[in-house]
PyMOL commands that place a pseudoatom at each C-alpha (Angstrom):
pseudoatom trace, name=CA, resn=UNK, resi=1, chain=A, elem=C, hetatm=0, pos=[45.305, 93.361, 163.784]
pseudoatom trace, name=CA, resn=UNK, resi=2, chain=A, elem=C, hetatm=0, pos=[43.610, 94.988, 160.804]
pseudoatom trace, name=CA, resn=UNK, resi=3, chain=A, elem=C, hetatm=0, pos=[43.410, 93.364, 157.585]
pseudoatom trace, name=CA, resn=UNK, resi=4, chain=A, elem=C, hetatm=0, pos=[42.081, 95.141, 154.620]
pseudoatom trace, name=CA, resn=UNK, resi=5, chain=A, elem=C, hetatm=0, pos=[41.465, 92.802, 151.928]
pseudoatom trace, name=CA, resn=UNK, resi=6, chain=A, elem=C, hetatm=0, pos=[41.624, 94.194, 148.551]
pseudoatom trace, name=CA, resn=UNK, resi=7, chain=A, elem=C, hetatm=0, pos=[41.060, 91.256, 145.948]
pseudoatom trace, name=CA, resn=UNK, resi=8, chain=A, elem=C, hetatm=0, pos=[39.680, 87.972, 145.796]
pseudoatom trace, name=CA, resn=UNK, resi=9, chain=A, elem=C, hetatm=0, pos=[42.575, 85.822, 145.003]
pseudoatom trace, name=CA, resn=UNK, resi=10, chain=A, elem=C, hetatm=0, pos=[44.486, 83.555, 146.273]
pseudoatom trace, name=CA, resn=UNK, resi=11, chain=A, elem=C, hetatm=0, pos=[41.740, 81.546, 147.948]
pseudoatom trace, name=CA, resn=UNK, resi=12, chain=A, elem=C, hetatm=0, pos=[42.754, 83.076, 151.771]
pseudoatom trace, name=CA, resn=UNK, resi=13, chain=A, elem=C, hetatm=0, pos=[41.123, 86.235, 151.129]
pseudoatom trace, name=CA, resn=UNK, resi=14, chain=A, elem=C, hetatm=0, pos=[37.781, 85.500, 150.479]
pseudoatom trace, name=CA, resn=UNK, resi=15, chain=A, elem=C, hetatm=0, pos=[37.884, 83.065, 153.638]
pseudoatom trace, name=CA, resn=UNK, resi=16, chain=A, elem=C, hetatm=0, pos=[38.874, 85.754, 155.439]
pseudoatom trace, name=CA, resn=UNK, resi=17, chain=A, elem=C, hetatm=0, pos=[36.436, 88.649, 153.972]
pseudoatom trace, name=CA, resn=UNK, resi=18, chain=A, elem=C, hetatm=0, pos=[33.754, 85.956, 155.258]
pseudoatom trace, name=CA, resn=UNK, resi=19, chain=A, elem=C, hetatm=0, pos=[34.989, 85.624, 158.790]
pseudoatom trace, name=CA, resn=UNK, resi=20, chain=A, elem=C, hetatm=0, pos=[35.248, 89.563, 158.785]
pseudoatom trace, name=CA, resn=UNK, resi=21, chain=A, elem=C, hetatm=0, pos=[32.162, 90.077, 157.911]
pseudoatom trace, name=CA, resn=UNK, resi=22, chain=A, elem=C, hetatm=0, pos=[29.669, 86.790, 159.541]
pseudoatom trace, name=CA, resn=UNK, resi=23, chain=A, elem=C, hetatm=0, pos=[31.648, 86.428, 162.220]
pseudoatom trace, name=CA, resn=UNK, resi=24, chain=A, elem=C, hetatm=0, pos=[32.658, 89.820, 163.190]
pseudoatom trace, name=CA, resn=UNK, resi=25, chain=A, elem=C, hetatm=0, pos=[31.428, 92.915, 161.844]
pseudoatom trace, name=CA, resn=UNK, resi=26, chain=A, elem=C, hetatm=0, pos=[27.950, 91.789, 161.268]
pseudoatom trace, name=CA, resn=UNK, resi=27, chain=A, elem=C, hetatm=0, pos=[27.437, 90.454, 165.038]
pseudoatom trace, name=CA, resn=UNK, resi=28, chain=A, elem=C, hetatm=0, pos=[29.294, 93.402, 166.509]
pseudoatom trace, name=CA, resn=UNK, resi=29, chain=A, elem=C, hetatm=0, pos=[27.088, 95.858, 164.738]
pseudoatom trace, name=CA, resn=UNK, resi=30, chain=A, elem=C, hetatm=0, pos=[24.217, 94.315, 165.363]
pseudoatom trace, name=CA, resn=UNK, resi=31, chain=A, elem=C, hetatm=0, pos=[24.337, 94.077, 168.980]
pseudoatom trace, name=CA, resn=UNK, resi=32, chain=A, elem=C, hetatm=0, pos=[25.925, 98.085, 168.962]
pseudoatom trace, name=CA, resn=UNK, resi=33, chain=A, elem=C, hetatm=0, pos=[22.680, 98.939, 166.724]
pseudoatom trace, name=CA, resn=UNK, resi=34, chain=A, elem=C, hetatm=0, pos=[20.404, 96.774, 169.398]
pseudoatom trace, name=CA, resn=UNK, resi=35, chain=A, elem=C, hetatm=0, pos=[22.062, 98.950, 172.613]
pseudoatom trace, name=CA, resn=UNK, resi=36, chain=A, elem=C, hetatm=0, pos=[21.722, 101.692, 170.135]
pseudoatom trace, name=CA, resn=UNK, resi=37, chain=A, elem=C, hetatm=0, pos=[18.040, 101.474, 169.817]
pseudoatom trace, name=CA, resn=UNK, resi=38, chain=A, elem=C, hetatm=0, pos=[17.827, 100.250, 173.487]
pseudoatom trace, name=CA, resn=UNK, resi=39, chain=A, elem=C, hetatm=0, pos=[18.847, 103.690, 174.829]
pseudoatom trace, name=CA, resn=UNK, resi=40, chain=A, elem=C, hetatm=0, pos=[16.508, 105.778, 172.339]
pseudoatom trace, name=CA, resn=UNK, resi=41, chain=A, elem=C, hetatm=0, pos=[19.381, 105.446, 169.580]
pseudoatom trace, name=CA, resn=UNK, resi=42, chain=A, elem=C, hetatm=0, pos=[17.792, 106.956, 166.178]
pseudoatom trace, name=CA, resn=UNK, resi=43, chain=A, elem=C, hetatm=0, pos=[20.867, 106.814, 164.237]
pseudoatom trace, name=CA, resn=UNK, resi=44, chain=A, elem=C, hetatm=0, pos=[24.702, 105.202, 163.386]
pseudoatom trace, name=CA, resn=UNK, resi=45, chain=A, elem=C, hetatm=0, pos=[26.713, 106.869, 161.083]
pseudoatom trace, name=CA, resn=UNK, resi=46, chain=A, elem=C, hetatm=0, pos=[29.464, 104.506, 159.671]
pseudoatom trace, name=CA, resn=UNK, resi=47, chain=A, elem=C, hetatm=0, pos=[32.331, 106.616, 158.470]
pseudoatom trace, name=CA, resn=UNK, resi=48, chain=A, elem=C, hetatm=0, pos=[33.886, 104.662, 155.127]
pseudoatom trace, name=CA, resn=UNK, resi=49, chain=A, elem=C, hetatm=0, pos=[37.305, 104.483, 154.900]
pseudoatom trace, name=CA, resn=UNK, resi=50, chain=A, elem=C, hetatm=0, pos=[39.908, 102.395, 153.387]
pseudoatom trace, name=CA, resn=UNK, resi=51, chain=A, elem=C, hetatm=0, pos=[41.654, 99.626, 155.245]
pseudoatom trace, name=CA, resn=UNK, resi=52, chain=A, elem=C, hetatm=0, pos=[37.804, 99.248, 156.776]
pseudoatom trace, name=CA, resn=UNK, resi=53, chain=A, elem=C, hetatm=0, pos=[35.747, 96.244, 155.682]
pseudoatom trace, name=CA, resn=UNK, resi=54, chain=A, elem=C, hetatm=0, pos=[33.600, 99.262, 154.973]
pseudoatom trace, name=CA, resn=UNK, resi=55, chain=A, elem=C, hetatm=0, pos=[35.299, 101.688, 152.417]
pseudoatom trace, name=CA, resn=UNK, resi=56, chain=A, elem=C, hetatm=0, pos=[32.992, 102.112, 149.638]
pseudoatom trace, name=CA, resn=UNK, resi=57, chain=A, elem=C, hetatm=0, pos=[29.447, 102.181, 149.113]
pseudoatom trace, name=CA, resn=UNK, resi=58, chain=A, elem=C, hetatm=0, pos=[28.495, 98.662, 148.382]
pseudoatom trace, name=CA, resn=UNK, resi=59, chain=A, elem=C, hetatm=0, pos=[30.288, 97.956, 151.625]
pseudoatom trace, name=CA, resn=UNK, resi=60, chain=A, elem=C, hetatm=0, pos=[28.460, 99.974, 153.561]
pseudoatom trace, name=CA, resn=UNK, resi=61, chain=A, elem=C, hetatm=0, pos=[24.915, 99.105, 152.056]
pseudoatom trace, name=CA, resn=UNK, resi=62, chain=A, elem=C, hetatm=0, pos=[26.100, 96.007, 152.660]
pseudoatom trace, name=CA, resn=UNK, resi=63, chain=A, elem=C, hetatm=0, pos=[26.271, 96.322, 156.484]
pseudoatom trace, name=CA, resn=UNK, resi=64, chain=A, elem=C, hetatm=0, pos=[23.199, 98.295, 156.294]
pseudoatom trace, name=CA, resn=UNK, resi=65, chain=A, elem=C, hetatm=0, pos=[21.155, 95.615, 154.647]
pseudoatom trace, name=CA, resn=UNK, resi=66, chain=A, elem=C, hetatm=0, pos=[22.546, 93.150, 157.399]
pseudoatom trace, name=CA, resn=UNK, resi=67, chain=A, elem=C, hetatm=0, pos=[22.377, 95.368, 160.532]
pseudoatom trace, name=CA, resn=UNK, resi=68, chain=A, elem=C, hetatm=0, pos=[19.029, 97.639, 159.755]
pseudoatom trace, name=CA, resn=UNK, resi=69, chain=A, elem=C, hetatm=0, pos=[18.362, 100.995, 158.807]
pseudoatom trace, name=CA, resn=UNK, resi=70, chain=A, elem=C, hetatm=0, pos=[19.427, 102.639, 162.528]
pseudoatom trace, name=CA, resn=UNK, resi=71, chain=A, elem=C, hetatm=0, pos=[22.751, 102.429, 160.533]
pseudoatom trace, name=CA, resn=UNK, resi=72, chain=A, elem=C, hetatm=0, pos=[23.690, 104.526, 157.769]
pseudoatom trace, name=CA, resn=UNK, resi=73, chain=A, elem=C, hetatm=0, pos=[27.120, 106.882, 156.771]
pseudoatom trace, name=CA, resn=UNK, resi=74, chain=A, elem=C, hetatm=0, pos=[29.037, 110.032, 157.439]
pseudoatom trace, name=CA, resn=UNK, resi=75, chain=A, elem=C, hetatm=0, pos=[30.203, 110.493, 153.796]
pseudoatom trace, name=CA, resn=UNK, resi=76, chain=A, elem=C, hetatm=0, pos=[34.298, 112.015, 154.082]
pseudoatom trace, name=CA, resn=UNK, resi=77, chain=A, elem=C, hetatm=0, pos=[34.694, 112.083, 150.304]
pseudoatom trace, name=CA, resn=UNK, resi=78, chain=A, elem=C, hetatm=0, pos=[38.001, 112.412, 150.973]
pseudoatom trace, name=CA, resn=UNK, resi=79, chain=A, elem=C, hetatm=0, pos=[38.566, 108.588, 151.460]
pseudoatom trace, name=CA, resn=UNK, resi=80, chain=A, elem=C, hetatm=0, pos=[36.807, 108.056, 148.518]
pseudoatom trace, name=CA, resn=UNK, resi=81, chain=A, elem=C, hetatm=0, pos=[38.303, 110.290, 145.712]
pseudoatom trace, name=CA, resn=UNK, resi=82, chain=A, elem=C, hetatm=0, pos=[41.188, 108.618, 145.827]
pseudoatom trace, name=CA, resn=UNK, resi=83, chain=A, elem=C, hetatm=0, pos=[39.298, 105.207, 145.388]
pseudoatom trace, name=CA, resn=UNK, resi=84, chain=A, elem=C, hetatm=0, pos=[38.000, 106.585, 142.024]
pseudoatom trace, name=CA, resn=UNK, resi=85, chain=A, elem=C, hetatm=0, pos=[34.658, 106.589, 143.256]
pseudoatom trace, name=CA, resn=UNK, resi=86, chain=A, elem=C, hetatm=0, pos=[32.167, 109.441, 141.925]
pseudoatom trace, name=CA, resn=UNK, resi=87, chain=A, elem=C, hetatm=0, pos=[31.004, 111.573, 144.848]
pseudoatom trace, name=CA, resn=UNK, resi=88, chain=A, elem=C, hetatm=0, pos=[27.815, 112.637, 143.439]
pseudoatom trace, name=CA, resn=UNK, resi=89, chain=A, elem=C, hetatm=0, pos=[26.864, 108.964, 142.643]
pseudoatom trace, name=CA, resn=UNK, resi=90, chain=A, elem=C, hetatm=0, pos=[28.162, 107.941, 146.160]
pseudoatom trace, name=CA, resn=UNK, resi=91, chain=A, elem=C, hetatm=0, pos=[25.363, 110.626, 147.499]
pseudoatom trace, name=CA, resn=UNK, resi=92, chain=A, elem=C, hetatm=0, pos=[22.918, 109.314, 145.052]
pseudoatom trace, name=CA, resn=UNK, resi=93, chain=A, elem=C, hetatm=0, pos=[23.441, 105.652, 146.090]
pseudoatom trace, name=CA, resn=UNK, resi=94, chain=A, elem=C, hetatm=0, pos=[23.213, 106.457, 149.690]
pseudoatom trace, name=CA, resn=UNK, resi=95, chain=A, elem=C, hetatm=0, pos=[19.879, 108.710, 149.000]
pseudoatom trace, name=CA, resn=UNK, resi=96, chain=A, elem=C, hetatm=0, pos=[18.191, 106.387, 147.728]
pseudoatom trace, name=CA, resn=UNK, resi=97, chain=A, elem=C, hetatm=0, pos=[18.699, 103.804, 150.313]
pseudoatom trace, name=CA, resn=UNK, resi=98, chain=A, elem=C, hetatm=0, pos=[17.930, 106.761, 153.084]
pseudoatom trace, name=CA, resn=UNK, resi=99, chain=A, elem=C, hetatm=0, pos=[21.536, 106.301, 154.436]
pseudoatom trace, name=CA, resn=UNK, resi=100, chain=A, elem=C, hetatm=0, pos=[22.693, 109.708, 153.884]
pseudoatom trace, name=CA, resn=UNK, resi=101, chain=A, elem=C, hetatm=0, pos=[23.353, 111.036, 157.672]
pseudoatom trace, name=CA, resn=UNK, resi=102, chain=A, elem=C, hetatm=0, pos=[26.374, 113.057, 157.355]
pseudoatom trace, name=CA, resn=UNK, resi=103, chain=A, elem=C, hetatm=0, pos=[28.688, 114.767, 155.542]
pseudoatom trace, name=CA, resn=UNK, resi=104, chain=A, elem=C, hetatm=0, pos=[32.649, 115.181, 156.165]
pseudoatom trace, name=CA, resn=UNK, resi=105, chain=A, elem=C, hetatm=0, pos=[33.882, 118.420, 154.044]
pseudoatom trace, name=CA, resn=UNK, resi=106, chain=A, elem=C, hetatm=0, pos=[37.552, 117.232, 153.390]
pseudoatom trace, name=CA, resn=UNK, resi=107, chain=A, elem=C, hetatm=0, pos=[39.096, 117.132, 150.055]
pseudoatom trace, name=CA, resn=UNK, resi=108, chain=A, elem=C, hetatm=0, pos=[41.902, 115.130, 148.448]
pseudoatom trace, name=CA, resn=UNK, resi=109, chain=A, elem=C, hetatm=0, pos=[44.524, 116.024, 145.987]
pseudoatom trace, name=CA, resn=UNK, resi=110, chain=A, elem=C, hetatm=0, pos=[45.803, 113.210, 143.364]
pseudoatom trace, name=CA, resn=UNK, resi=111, chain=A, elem=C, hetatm=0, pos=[49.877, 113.318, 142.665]
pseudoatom trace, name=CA, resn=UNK, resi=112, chain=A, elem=C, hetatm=0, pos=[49.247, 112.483, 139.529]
pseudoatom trace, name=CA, resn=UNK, resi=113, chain=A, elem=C, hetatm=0, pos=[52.883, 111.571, 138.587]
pseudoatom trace, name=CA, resn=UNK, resi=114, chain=A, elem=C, hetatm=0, pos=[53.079, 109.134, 141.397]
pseudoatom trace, name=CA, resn=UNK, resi=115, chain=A, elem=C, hetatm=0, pos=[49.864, 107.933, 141.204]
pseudoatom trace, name=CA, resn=UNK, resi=116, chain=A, elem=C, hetatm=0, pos=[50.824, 106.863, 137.530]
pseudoatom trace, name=CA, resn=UNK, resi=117, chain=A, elem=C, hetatm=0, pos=[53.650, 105.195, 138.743]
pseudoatom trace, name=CA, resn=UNK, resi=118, chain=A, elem=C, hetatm=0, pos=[52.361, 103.387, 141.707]
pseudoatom trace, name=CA, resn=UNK, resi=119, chain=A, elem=C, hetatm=0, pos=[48.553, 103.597, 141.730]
pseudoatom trace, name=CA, resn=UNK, resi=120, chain=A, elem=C, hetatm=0, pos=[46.408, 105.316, 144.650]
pseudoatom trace, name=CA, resn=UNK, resi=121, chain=A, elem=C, hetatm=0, pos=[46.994, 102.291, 147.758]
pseudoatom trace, name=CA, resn=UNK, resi=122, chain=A, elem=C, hetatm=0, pos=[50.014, 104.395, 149.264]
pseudoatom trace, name=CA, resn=UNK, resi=123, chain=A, elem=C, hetatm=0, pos=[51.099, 103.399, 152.904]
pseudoatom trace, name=CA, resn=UNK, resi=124, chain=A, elem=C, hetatm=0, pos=[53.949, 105.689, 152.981]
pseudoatom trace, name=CA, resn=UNK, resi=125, chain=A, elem=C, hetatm=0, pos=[53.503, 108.174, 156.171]
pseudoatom trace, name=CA, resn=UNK, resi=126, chain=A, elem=C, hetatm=0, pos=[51.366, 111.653, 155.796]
pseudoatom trace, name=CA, resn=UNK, resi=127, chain=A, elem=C, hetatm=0, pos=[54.010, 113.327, 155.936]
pseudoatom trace, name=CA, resn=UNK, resi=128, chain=A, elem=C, hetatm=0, pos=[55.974, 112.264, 152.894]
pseudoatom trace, name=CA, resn=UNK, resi=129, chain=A, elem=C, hetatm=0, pos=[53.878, 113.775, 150.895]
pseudoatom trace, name=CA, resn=UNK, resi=130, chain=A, elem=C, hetatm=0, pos=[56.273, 114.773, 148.304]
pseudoatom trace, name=CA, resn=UNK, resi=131, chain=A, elem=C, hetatm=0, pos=[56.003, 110.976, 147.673]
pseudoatom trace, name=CA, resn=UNK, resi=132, chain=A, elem=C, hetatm=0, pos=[52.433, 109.846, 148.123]
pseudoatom trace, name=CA, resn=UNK, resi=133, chain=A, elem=C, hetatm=0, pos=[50.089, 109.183, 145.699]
pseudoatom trace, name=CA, resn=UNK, resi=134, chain=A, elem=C, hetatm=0, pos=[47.565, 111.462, 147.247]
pseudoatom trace, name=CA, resn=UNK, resi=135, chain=A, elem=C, hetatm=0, pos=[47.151, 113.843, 150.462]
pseudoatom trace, name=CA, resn=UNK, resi=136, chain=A, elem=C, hetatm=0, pos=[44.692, 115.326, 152.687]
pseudoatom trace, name=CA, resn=UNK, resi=137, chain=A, elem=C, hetatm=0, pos=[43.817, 118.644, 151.826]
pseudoatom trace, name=CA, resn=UNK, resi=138, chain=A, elem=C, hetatm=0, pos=[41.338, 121.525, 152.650]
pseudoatom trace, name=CA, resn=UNK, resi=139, chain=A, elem=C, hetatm=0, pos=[38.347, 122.044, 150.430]
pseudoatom trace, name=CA, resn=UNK, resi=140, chain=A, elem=C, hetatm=0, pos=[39.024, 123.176, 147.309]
pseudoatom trace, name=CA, resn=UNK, resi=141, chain=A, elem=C, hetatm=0, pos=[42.935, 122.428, 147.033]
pseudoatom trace, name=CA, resn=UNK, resi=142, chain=A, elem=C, hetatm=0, pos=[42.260, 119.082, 145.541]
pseudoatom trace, name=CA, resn=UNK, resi=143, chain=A, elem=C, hetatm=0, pos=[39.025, 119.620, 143.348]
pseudoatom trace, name=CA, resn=UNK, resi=144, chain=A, elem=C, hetatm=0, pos=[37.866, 122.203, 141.949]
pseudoatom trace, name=CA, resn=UNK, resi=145, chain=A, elem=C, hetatm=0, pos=[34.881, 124.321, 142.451]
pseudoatom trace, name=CA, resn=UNK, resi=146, chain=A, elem=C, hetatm=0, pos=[33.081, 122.564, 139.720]
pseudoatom trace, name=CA, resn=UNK, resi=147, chain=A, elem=C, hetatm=0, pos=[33.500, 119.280, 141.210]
pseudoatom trace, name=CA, resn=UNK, resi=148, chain=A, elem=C, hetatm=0, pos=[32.432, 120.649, 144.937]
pseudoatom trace, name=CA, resn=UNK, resi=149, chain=A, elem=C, hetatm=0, pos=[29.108, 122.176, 142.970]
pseudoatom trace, name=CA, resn=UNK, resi=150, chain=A, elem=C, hetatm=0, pos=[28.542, 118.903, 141.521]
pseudoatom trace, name=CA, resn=UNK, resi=151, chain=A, elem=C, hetatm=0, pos=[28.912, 117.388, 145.027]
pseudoatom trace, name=CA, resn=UNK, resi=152, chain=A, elem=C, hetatm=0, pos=[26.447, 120.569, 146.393]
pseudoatom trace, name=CA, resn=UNK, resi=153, chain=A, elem=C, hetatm=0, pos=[23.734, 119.616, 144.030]
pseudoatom trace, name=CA, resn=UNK, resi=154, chain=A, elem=C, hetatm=0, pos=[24.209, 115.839, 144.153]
pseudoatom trace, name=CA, resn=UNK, resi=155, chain=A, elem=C, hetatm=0, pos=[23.173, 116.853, 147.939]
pseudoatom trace, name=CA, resn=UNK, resi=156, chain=A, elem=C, hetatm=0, pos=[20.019, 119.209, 147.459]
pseudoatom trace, name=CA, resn=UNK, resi=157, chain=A, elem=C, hetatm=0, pos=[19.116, 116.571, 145.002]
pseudoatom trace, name=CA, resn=UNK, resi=158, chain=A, elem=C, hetatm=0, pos=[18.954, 114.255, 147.491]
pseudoatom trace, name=CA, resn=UNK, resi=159, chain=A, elem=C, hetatm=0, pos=[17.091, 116.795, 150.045]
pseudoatom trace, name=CA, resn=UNK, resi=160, chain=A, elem=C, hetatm=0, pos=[20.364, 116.326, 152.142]
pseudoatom trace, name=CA, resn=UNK, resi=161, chain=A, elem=C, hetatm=0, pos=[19.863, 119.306, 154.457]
pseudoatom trace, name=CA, resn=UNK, resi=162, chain=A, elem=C, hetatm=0, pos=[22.095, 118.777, 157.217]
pseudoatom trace, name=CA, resn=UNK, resi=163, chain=A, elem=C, hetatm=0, pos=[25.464, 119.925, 158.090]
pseudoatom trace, name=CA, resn=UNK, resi=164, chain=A, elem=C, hetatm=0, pos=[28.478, 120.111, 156.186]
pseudoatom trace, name=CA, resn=UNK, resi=165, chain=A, elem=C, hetatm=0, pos=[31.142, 119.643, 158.499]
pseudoatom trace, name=CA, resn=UNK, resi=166, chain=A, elem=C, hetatm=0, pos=[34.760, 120.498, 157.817]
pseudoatom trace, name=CA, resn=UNK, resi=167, chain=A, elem=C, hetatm=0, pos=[37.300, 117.788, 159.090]
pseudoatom trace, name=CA, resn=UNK, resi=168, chain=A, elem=C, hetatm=0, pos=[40.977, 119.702, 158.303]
pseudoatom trace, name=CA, resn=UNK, resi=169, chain=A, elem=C, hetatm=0, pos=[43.483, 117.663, 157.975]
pseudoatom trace, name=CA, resn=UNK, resi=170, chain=A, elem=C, hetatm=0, pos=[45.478, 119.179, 155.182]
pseudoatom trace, name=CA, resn=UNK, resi=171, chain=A, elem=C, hetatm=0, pos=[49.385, 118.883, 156.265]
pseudoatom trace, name=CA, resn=UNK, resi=172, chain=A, elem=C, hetatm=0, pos=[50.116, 122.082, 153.990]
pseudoatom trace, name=CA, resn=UNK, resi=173, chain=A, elem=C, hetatm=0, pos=[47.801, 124.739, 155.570]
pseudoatom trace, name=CA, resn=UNK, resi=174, chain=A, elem=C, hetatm=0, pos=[48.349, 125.737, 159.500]
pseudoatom trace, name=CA, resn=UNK, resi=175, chain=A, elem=C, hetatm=0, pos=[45.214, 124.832, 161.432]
pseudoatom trace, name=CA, resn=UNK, resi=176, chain=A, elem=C, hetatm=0, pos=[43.672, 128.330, 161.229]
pseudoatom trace, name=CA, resn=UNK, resi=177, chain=A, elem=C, hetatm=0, pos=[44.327, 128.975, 157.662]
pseudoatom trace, name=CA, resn=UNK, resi=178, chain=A, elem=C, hetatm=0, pos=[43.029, 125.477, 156.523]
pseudoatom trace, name=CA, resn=UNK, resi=179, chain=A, elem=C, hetatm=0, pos=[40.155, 126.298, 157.845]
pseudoatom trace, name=CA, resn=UNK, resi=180, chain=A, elem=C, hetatm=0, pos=[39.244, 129.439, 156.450]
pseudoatom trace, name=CA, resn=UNK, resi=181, chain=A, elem=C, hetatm=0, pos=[40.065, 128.731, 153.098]
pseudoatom trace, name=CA, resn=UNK, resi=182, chain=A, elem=C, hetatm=0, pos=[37.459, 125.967, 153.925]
pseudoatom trace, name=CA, resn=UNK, resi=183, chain=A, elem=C, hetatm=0, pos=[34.490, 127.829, 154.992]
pseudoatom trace, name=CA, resn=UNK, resi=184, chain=A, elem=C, hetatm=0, pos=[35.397, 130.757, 152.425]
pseudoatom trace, name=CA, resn=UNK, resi=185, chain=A, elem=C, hetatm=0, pos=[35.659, 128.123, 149.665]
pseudoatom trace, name=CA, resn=UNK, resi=186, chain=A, elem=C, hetatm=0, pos=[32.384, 126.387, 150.808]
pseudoatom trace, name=CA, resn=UNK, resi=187, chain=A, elem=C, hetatm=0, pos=[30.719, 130.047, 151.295]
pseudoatom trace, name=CA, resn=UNK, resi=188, chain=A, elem=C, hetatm=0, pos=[30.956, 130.585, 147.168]
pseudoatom trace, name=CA, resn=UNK, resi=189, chain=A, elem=C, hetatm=0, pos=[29.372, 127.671, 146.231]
pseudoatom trace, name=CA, resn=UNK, resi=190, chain=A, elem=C, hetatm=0, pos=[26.790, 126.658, 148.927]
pseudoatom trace, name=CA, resn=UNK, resi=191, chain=A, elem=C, hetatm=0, pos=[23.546, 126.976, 148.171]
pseudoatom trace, name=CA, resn=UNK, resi=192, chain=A, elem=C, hetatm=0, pos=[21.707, 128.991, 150.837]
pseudoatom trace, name=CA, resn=UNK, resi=193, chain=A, elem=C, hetatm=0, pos=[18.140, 129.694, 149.976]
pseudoatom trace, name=CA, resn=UNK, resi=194, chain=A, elem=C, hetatm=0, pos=[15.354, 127.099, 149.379]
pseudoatom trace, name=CA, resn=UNK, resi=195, chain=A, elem=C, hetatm=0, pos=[14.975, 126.700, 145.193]
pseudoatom trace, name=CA, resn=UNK, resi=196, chain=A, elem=C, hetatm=0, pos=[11.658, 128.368, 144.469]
pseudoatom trace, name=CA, resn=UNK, resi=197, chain=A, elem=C, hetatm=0, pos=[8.804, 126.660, 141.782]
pseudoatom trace, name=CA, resn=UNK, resi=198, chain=A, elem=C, hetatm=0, pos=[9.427, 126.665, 138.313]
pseudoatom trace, name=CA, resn=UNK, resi=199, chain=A, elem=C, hetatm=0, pos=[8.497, 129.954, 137.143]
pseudoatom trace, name=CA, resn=UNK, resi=200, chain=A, elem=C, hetatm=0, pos=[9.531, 129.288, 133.634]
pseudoatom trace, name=CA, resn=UNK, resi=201, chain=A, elem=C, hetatm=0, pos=[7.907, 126.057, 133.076]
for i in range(1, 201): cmd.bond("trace and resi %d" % i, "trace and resi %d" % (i + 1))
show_as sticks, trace
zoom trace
């Protein structure tokens, strides 16, 4: 059964972190990444996400470092928002390593009256959401534009040119209409055209 360790105390929890990860996740991926490469395999996108052993970035570098650099992450900022983890320095941490693959286009939204009441780890079902601390939402209905530019140029910064994929999962929009708002939202602030040279320096 899972078991997402989430601090190092009492004394269990780190024993267990180190089976998870030397006896288990470590040999697993290696021997995926080794069939991987076996049948022409270039690449392994990891998806982060809490209740993982891999839900952040130092996680996943983490695994990287251990398994190779076949391996690498589909970025769903969604499951990191709510983490308080900057999405921009996510991208630039994952850049730099040349573990950027992919890119989830999901957003979050923070309740932040029950988040200040019972902090972001919230098991309660989806569909409470009245409840939750945060929720699933379509691009845009939980940050801003500014915050999706920020993410858009924390990406061409990085030379990240590939796709931008929309995962809708937002229990307040119908399936169609989530997904517009999506690729209309994204449509505003996504950067077409290659930047040209400096032309006024």
């Amino acid at each position: 059964m899972p078991n997402w360790v989430t601090c190092a105390w009492p004394p269990e929890y780190p024993k267990v972190l180190e089976w998870q990860w030397n006896e288990a996740a470590i040999p697993y991926w290696r021997e995926a990444a080794a069939l991987a490469q076996a049948h022409g395999g270039k690449r392994i996108a990891v998806e982060m996400h809490p209740g993982f052993l891999v839900y952040n970035p130092e996680t996943a570098l983490k695994l990287r470092a251990a398994v190779g650099e076949l391996l690498g992450v589909n970025l769903d900022p969604s499951h990191l928002f709510w983490q308080g983890i900057d999405i921009p320095a996510a991208i630039r941490a994952f850049a730099s390593a040349g573990a950027l693959f992919h890119l989830h286009a999901k957003d979050v939204f923070i309740d932040k009256s029950n988040a200040a009441a019972n902090g972001c780890l919230d098991a309660k079902p989806y569909r409470r959401i009245s409840e939750r601390s945060w929720t699933f939402r379509s691009v845009g209905w939980g940050h801003d534009a500014a915050c999706w530019k920020e993410i858009i140029s924390a990406l061409r910064t990085a030379a990240y040119d590939g796709a931008l994929s929309i995962e809708h999962e937002d229990a307040l929009a119908s399936v169609d209409e989530g997904l517009r708002q999506s690729v209309d939202f994204l449509r505003s602030i996504v950067l077409r055209e290659p930047p040209t040279e400096m032309w006024w320096a």
